[in-house]
TORZANU-371294 format. One record per residue: x, y, z of N, C-alpha, C in turn; residue in three letters. Coordinates in pm, whole numbers, plus 50000, padded with zeros to 5 digits. Example, Ala and Ser with C-alpha at 12.3 -4.5 7.8 and 13.67 -1.06 7.14 Angstrom:
513194943150780512304955050780513204967050780ALA 512854977550708513674989450714512905000350787SER 
//
This chain:
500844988050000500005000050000500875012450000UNK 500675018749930501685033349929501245042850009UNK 502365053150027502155061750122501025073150122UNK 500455073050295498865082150305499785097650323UNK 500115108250262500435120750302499495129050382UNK 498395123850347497415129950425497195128150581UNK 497835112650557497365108150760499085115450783UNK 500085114850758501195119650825501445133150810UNK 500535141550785500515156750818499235155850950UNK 498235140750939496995147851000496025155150905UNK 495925156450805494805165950753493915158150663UNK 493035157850646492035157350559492025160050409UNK 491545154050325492005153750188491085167250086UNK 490665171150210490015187950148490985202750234UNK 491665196950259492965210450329493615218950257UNK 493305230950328493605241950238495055240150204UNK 495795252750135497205253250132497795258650283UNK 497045266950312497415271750464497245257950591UNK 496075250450567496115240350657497225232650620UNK 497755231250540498815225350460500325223550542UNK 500085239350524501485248550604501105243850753UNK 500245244150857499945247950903500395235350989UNK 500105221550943500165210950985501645204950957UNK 502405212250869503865206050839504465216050929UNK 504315229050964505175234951072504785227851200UNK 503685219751251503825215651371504295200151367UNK 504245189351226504975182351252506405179051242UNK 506765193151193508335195351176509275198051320UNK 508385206951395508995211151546508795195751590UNK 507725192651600507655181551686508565168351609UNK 509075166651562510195159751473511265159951460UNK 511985174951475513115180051442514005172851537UNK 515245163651455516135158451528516705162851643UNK 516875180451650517675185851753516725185351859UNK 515695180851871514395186051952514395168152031UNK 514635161651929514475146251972515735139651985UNK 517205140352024518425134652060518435119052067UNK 517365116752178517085104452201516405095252158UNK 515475099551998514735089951972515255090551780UNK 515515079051801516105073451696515105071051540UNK 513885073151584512815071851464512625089351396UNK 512815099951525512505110651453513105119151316UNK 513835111951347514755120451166514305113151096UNK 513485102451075512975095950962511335101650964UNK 510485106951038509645107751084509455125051016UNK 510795133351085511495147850998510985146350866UNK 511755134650824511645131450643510345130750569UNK 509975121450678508645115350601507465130250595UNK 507335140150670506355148750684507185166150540UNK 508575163150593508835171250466508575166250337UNK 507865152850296507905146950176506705150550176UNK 505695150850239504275151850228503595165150242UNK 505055172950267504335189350268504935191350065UNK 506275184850064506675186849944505395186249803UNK 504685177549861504005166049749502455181149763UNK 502025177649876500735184149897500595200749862UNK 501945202649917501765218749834502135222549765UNK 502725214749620502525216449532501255214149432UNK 500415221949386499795217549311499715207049181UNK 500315206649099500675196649029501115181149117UNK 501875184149156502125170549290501215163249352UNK 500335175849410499155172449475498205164749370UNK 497605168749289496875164949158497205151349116UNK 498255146649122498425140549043498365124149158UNK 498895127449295498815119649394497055118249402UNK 496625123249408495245126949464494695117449330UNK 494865116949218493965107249113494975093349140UNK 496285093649133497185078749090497445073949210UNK 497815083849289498085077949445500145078749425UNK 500945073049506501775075549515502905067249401UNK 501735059749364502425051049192502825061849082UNK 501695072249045501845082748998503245093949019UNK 503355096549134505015101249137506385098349130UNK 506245083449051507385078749064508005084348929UNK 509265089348943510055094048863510285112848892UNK 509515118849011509185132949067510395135149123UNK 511135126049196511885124849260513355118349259UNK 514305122449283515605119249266516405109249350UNK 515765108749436516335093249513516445079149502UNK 516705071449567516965055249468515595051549475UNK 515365050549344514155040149306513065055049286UNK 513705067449239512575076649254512135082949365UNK 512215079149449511805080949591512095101049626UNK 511695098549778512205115349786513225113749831UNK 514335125249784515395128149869515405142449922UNK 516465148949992516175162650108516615172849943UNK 517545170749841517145180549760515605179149691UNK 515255172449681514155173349634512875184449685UNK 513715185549804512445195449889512685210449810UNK 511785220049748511745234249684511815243349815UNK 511605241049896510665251249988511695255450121UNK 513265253450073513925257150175513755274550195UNK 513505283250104513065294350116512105297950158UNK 510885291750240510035296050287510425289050452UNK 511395287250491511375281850651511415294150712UNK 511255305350683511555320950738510185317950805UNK 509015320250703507575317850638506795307250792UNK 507935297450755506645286250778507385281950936UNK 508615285750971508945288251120509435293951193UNK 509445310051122509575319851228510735319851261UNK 511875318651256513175315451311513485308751433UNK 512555301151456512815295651578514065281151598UNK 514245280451450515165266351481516635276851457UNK 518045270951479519085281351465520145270751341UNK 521455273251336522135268751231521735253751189UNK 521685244751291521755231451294520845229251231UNK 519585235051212517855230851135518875229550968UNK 519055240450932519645240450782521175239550766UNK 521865233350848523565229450795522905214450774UNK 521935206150826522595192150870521725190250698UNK 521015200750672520095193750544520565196050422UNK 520715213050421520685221250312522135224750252UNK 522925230050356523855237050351525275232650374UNK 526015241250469527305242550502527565242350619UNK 526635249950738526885251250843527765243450955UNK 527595226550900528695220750998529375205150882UNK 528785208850784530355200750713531225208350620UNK 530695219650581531435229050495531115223050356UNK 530065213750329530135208950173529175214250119UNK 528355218450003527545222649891527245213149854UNK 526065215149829525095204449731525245207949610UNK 525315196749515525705198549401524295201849335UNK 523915212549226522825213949209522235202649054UNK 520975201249090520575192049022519575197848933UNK 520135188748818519595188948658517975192548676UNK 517245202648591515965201948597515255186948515UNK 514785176948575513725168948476512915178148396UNK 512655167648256511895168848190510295164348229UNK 509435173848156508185167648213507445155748189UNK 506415150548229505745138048222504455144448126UNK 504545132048048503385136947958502075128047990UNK 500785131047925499575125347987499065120847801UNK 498725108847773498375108347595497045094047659UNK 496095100247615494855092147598495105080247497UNK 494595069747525494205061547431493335049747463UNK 492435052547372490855046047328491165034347263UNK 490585026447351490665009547314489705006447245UNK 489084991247140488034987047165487954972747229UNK 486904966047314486564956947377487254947547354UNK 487494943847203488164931347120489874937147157UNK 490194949647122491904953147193492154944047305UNK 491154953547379491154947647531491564933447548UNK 490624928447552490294913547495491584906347503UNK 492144906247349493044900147312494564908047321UNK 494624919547357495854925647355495954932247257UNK 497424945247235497434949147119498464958147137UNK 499214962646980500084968546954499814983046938UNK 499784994046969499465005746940500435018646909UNK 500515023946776501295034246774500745049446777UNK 501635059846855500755068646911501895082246828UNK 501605096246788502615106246750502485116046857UNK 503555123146933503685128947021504225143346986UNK 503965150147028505055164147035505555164047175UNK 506835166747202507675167247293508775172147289UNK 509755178847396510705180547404511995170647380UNK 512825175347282513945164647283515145170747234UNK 516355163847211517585171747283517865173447177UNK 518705191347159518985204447034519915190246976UNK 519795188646871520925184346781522425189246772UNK 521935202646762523585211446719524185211146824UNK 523855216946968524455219247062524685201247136UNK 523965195147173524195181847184523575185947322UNK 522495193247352521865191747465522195203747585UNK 523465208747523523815216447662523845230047632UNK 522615235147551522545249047485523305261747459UNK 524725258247427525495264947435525685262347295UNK 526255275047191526875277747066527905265647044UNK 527915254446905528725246646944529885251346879UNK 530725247546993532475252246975532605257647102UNK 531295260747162531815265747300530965261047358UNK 530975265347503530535252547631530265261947753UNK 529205258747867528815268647952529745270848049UNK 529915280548125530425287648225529725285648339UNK 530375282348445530515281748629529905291148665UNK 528575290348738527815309648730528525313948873UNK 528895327948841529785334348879529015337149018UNK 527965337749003527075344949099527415333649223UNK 526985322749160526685309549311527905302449316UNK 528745304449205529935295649235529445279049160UNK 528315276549073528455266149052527265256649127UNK 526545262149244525795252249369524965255649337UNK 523935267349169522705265149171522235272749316UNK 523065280549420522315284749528522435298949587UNK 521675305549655522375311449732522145313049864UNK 523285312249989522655313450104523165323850135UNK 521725332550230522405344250299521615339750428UNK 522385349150512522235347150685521455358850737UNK 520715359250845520045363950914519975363151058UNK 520245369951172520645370351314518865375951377UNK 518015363551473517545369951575517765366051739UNK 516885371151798517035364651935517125347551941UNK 516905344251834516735329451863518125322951819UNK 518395328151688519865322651662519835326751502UNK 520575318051451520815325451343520055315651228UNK 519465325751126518815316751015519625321750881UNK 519225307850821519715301450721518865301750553UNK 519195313050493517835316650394518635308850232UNK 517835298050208518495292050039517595293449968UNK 517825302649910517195304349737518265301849602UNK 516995298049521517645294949373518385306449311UNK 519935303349233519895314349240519665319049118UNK 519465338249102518455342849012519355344548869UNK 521025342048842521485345248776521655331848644UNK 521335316848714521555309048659520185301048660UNK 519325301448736518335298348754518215285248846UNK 519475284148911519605266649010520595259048877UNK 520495264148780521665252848696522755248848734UNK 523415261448824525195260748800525905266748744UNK 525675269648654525985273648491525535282548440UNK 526205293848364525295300848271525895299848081UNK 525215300448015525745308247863525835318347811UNK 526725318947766526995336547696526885334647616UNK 527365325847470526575325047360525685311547332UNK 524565316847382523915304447338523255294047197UNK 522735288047187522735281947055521705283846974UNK 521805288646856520695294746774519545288546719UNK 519315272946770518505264546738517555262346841UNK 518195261046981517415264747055517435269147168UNK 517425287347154518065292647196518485293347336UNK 519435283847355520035277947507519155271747616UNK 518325260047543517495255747636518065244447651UNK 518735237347535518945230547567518435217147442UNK 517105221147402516485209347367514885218747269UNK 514605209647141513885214647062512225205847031UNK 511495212047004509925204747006510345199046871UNK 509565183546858509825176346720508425166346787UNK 508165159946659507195150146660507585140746694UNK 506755128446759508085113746721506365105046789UNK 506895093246691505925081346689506735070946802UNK 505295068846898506015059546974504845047347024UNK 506195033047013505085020547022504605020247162UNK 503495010147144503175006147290502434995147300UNK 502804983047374502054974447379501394971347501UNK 499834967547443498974969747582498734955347624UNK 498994953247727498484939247799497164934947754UNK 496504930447763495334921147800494344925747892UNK 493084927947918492434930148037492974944848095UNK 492964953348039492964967248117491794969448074UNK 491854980148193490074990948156490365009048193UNK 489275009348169489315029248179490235034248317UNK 490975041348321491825045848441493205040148416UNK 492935027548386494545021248417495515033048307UNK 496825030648363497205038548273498785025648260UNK 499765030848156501175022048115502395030248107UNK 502905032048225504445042548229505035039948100UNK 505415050148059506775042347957508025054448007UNK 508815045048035510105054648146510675060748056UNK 511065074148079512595080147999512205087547876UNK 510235079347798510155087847704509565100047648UNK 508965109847775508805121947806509665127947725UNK 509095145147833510205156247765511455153147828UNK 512545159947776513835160147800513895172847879UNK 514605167047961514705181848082515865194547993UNK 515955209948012516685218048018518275213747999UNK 518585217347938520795216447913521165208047971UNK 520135189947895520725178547958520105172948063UNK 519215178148108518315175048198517905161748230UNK 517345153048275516775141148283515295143048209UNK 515515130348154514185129348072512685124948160UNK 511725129648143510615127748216509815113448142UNK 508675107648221507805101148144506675102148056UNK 505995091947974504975087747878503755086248011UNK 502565089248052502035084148090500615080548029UNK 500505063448023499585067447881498315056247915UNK 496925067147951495705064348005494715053847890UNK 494135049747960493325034547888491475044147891UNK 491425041047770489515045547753489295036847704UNK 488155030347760487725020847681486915026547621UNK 486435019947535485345028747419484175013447433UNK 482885022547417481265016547462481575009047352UNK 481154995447373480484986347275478954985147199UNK 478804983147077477704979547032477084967347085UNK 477714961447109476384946947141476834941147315UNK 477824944447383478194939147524478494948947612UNK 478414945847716478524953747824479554947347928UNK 480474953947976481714946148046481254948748183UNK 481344933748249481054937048385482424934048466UNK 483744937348492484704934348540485144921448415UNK 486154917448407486534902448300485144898048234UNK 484044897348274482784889848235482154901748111UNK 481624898147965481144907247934479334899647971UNK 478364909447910477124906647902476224908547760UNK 475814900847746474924899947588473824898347613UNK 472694910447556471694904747581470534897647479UNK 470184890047484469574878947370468244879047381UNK 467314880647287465864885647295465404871347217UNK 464884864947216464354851547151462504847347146UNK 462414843047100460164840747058459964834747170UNK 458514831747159458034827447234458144809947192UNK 458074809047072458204792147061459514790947050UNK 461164796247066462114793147093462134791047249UNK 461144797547327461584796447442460854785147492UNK 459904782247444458604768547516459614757247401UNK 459864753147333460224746047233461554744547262UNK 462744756247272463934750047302464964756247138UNK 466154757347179466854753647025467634757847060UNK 468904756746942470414757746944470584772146844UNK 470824785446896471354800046830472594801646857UNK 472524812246708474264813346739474104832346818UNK 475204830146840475484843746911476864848846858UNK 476934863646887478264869946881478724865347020UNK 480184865646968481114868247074482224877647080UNK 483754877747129484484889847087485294881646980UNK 485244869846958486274861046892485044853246793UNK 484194864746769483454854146616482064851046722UNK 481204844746648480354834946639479994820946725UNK 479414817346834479214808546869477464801046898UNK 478004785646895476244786946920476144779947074UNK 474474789747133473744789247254473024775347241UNK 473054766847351471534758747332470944762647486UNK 469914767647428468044773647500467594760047514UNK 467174755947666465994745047675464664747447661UNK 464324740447597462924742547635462434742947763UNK 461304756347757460814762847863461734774547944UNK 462744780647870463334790647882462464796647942UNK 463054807448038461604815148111462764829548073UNK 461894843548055462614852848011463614859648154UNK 464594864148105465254867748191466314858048239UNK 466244845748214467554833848257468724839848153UNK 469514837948272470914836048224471984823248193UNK 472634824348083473274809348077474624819048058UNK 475724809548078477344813648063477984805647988UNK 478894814347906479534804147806480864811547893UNK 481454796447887482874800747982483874801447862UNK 484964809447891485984816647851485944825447717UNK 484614831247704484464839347637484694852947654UNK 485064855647778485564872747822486584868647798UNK 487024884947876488314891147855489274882747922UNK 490764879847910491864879847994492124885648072UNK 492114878448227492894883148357493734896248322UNK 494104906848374495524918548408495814909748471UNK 497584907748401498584900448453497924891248564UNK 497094880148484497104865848571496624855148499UNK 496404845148514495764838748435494424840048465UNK 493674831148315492334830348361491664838448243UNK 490964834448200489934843548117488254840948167UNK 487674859148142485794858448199485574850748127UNK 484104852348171483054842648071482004855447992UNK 481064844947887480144857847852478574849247883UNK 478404864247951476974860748020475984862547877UNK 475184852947907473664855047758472634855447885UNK 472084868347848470704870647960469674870147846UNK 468744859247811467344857847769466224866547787UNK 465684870747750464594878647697463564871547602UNK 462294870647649461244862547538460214879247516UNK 460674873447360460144887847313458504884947213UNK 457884895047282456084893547299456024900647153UNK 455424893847043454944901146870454534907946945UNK 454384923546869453724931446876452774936746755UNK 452624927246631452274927746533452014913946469UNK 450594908446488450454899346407449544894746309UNK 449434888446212448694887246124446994878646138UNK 446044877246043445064869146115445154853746107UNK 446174851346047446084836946040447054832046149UNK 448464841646220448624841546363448254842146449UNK 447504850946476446094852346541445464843546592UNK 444624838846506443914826746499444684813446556UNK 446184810746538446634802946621447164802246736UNK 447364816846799447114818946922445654816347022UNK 444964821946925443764822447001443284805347001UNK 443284798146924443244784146959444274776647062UNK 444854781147112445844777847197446094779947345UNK 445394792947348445504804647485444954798747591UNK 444254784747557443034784547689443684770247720UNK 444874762247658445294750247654446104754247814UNK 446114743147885446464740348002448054744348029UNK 448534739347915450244739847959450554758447924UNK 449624762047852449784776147794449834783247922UNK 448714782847989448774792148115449524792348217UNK 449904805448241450834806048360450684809448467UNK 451064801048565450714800248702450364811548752UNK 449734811948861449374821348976450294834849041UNK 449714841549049451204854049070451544854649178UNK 452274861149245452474863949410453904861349398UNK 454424856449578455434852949589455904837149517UNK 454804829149559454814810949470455624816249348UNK 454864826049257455844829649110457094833549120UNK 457614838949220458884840349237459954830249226UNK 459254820249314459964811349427460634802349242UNK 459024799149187459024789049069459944793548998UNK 460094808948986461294815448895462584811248887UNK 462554812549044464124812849039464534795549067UNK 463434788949099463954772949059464094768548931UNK 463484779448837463994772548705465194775848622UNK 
//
């Protein structure tokens, strides 16, 4: 089961952005390693609530957790396996904001900064974004599986420059401003101690790096919009919602950036003649009145062609019979549904006088009439 952000802030899945804030500044004090010496779970505990203020107040983040759940963010994040790591957190510039200065060097050397190892974080590559591409199945796809090719517009890496948007023959520069760390920290003194303010910095934008001549193709981003056709093969047994990562083939992040993902959503599209009830589809079959007292062998659709039903005589309308392994294939398992045939005895509504006439010779015959109504008719129903 993946992670609830919502139960480890405490809030409710209708919380404002301020309840947001509101609930990560009190599980941050109450967390903060320097606060807890002795308990060995709270710096993981630190972690886990900065990941869930990370996720929740971002909008996009939020959005996207909130429909996929925490399957959906994998690749958001830079840690092993995707996961969060402490750069990953944006919001070291708002700890002014969101705690008052009450923590002193130790809150931001042990995470962010310098304060007690003297090292810099190396600043990290912007990802490319994750893309969202619909695609409309039909029942029989489903069904049996299928190959699908899809054309995309996306970001992908400048040709000329080879990704790192600089004029080629020349190559970017160490930004002078940050020294290279993508940062800047400045300091601040109150009664409490001293704070620790990191912002991106404004000359390079967090790269590291800047260009002076950049590349005329595109102009120092790095990377240019182009079309591109891409395969995909769909399992067996998906339905509306599911969706199929395809890793790496997103946009391409900024001057080399990491490439983002494909994320690519399943519609099923309505059928003409069945109705899917989970693996099982449903058909519904309308048949006479002397197929149903009489009995016989019909053929029916299926998703794989043509098969034939045998109706006993005395079909009563509304029975269902199952032809097994006529649905869909298990998602990743074995096993294939069945297809339900729900009967229907369908009453002329138009008949001639020489039909007529053989109804009406018939109507008063013993086996013709049907029993007594009430609950007894029920009971007889469903024993047959």
């Amino acid at each position: 089961m993946g992670k609830d952000y919502y139960t480890t802030l405490g809030l409710g899945k209708n919380a404002s952005p301020e309840e947001i804030k509101k609930a990560y500044r009190k599980k941050a004090m109450e967390y903060h390693p320097d606060r807890n010496k002795e308990d060995n779970t709270a710096e993981d505990k630190f972690k886990e609530a900065a990941e869930a203020y990370e996720v929740l107040s971002d909008p996009q983040k939020k959005s996207t957790y909130d429909r996929l759940g925490e399957e959906g963010l994998k690749g958001s994040f830079s840690g092993r396996s995707g996961g969060f790591a402490w750069q990953d957190f944006t919001h070291a510039g708002d700890f002014e904001d969101i705690f008052g200065n009450i923590f002193g060097d130790s809150f931001f050397g042990d995470i962010f900064g310098t304060q007690r190892t003297g090292r810099r974080r190396r600043p990290s590559a912007q990802r490319g974004s994750d893309l969202r591409v619909n695609l409309a199945l039909t029942l029989e796809e489903i069904a049996a599986g299928a190959s699908k090719t899809i054309k995309i517009k996306k970001y992908v890496k400048c040709t000329p420059c080879g990704g790192t948007g600089a004029k080629p023959g020349s190559r970017p520069k160490v930004c002078a401003t940050c020294g290279g760390t993508g940062e800047i920290h400045t300091q601040s003194r109150s009664l409490f101690g001293t704070f620790v303010s990191v912002q991106t910095c404004p000359s390079c934008n967090g790269e590291g790096k800047t260009i002076s001549d950049p590349c005329a193709s595109c102009s120092g981003s790095g990377r240019t919009r182009e079309n591109e056709t891409i395969s995909i093969n769909v399992p067996t047994g998906v339905s509306s919602g599911n969706y199929i990562p395809l890793k790496g083939q997103g946009d391409v992040g900024p001057q080399g950036g990491p490439t983002g993902d494909i994320l690519v959503f399943i519609e099923e599209q309505e059928h003409e003649l069945f109705e899917r009830q989970g693996d099982d589809i449903l058909y519904e079959l309308p048949i006479s009145i002397t197929q149903a007292a009489l009995g016989g062998s019909i053929e029916v659709p299926t998703l794989n062609g043509r098969a034939r039903l045998k109706i006993p005589a005395g079909t009563q309308s509304g029975k269902m019979f199952r032809m097994r392994d006529k649905g869909i294939q298990h998602l990743q398992r074995h096993g294939v549904g069945d297809q339900i045939v729900r009967v229907w005895v369908w009453t002329p509504q138009e008949l001639t006088r020489t039909e007529k006439k053989l109804l009406e010779d018939i109507q008063h015959s013993q086996n013709i009439k049907p029993p007594p109504g009430g609950k007894a008719f029920l009971r007889l129903r469903s024993e047959g």
